[in-house]
C-alpha positions in Angstrom: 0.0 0.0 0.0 1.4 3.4 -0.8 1.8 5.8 1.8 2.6 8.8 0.3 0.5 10.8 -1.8 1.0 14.0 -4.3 -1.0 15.8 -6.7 -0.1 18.5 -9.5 -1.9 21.1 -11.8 -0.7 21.9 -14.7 -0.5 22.9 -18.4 0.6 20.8 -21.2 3.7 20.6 -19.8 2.5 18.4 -17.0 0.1 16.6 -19.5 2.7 15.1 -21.5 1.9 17.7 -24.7 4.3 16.6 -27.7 6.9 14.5 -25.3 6.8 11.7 -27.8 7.3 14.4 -30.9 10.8 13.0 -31.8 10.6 15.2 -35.2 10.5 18.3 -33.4 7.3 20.0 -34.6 5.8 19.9 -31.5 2.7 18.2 -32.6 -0.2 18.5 -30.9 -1.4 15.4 -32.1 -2.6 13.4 -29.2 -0.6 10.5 -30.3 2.7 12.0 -29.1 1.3 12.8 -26.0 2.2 11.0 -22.5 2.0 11.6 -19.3 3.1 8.8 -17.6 6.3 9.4 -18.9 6.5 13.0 -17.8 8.6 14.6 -15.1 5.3 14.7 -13.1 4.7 10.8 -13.0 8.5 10.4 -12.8 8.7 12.4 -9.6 5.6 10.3 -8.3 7.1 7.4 -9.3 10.5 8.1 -7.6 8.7 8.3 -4.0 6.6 5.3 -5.1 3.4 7.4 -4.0 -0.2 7.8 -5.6 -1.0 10.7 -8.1 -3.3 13.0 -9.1 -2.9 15.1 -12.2 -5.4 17.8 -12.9 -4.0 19.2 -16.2 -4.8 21.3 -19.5 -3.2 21.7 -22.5 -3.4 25.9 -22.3 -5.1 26.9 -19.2 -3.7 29.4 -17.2 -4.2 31.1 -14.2 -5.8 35.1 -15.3 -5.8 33.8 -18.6 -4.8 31.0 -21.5 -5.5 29.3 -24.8 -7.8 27.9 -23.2 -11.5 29.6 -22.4 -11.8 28.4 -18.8 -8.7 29.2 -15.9 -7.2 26.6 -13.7 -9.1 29.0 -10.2 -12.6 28.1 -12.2 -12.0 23.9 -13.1 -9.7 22.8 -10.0 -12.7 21.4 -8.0 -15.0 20.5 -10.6 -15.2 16.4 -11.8 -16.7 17.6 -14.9 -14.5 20.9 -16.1 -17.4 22.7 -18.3 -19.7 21.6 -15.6 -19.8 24.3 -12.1 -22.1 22.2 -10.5 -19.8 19.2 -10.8 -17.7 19.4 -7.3 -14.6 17.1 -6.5 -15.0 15.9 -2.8 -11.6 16.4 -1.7 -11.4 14.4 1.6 -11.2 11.3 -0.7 -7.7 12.4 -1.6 -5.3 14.3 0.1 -1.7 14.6 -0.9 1.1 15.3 1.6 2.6 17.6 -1.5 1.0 19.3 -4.3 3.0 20.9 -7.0 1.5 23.8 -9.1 3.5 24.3 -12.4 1.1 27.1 -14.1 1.7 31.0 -15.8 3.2 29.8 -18.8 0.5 30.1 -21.3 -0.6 33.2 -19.1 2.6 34.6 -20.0 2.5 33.8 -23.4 -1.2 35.5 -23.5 -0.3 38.2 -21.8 2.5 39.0 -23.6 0.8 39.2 -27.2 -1.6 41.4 -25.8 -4.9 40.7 -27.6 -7.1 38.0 -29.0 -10.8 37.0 -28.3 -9.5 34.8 -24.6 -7.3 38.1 -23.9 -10.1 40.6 -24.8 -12.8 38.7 -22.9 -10.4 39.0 -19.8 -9.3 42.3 -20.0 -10.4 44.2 -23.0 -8.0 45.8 -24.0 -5.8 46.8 -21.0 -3.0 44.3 -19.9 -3.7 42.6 -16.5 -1.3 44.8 -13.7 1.4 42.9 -11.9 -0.8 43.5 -8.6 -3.9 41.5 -10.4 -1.5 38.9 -11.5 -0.3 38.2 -8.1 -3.2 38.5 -6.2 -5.2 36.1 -8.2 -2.3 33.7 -8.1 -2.4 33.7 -4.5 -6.1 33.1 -4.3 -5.5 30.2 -6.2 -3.0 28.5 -3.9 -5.4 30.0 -0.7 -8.3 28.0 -2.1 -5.9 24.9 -2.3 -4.2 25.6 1.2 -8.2 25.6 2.3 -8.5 22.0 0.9 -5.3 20.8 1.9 -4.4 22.3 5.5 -1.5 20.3 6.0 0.0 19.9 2.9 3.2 20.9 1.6 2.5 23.4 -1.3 5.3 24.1 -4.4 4.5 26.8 -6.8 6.8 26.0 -9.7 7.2 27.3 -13.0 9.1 26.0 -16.4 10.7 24.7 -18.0 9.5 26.5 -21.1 9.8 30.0 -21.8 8.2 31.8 -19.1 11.0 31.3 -16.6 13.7 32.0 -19.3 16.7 34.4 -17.7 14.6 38.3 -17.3 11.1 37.1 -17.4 8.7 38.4 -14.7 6.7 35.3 -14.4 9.2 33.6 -11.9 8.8 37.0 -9.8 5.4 36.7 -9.5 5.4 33.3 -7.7 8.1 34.3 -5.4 6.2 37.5 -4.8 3.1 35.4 -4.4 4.8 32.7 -2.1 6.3 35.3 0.3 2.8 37.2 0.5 1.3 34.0 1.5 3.9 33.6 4.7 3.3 30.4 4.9 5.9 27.8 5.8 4.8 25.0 4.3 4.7 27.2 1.1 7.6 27.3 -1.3 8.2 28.6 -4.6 10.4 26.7 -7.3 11.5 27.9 -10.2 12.9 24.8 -13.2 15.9 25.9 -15.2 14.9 27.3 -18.7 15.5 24.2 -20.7 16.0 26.8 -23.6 14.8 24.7 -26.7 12.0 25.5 -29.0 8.5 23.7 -28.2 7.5 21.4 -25.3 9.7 19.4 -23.6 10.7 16.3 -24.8 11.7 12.9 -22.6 14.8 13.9 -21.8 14.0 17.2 -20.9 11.2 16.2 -18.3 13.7 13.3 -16.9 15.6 16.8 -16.4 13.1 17.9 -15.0 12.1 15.0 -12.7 15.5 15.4 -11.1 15.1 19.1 -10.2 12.2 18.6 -8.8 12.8 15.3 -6.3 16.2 16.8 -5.5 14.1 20.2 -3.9 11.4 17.7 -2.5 14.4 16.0 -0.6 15.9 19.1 0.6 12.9 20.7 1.8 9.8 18.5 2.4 9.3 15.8 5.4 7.1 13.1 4.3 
């Protein structure tokens, strides 16, 4: 029987989104996607614990390429359904990771569109807004999980590359929060076009379950 548990939300990084694209186009074809081979279920795997994944190809957290934000579909069983609730004493996971802001970033950044313009017409989102809704986020899952350890990563796509903002926004959000079960941790840019592949989320993996080790007691 395991004993340990964690749970992540992502994007498409943590869903597996093109890891199986050896041709390097990046396919969105869902036969080159995998998540069990992701650094996600690798970490997991390493700790031989249960997962949970609750992950979307585009979602974001103010804002993605996809219509509905991680805040709105995190508790639902059905995700275009708000009357569809999770019961969350069923699971609970002695460490969640939340790897999310990189298709915000990329949103953001481009500054318009129909998903952009149905957030924020046309006035970018301010850094305040950004934060604050991020920590809301991580509140609402510190509400459902009072003990658990909580990481607030990012990467390892572009959104975390050398000067971005996005990486100051979780550790803005994470020290806000003063909570010390809260950390923020930040994957090196991998620095490669597209998604990353399986070596890149073995990368990954190992970043991750060497931070786990340093700083969580489970």
């Amino acid at each position: 029987m395991k004993t340990r548990a964690i749970e992540f939300y992502g994007n498409s990084i943590t869903a597996g989104y093109a890891i199986e694209d050896f041709s390097g186009r990046d396919s969105y074809l869902s036969r080159y996607k995998n998540n069990y081979i992701t650094y996600a279920a690798l970490t997991a795997r390493h700790y031989n614990a249960q997962w949970s994944f609750i992950a979307k190809s585009g979602i974001g957290v103010v804002v993605g390429y996809y219509p509905l934000n991680m805040p709105e579909v995190y508790d639902r069983l059905d995700p275009m359904d708000a009357n569809s609730k999770w019961d969350f004493s069923k699971y609970t996971p002695q460490v969640v990771v939340v790897n999310l802001f990189q298709n915000d970033a990329g949103v953001i950044q481009s500054g318009s569109g129909p998903l952009f313009e149905a957030r924020f017409g046309h006035t970018p989102p301010t850094e305040d807004f950004i934060i604050n809704a991020y920590k809301n986020f991580i509140k609402d899952l510190r509400g459902k999980y009072p003990n658990a350890n909580i990481i607030c990563a990012l990467g390892s796509m572009s959104a975390c590359k050398p000067g971005s903002v996005w990486p100051v926004y979780i550790q803005k959000a994470v020290a806000q929060l003063n909570d010390k079960n809260i950390y923020s941790f930040i994957f090196t840019y991998k620095g490669t076009p597209g998604h990353p592949n399986i070596k890149e989320h073995q990368a990954m993996a190992d970043e991750l379950i060497a931070f786990i080790d340093k700083t969580v007691k489970w």
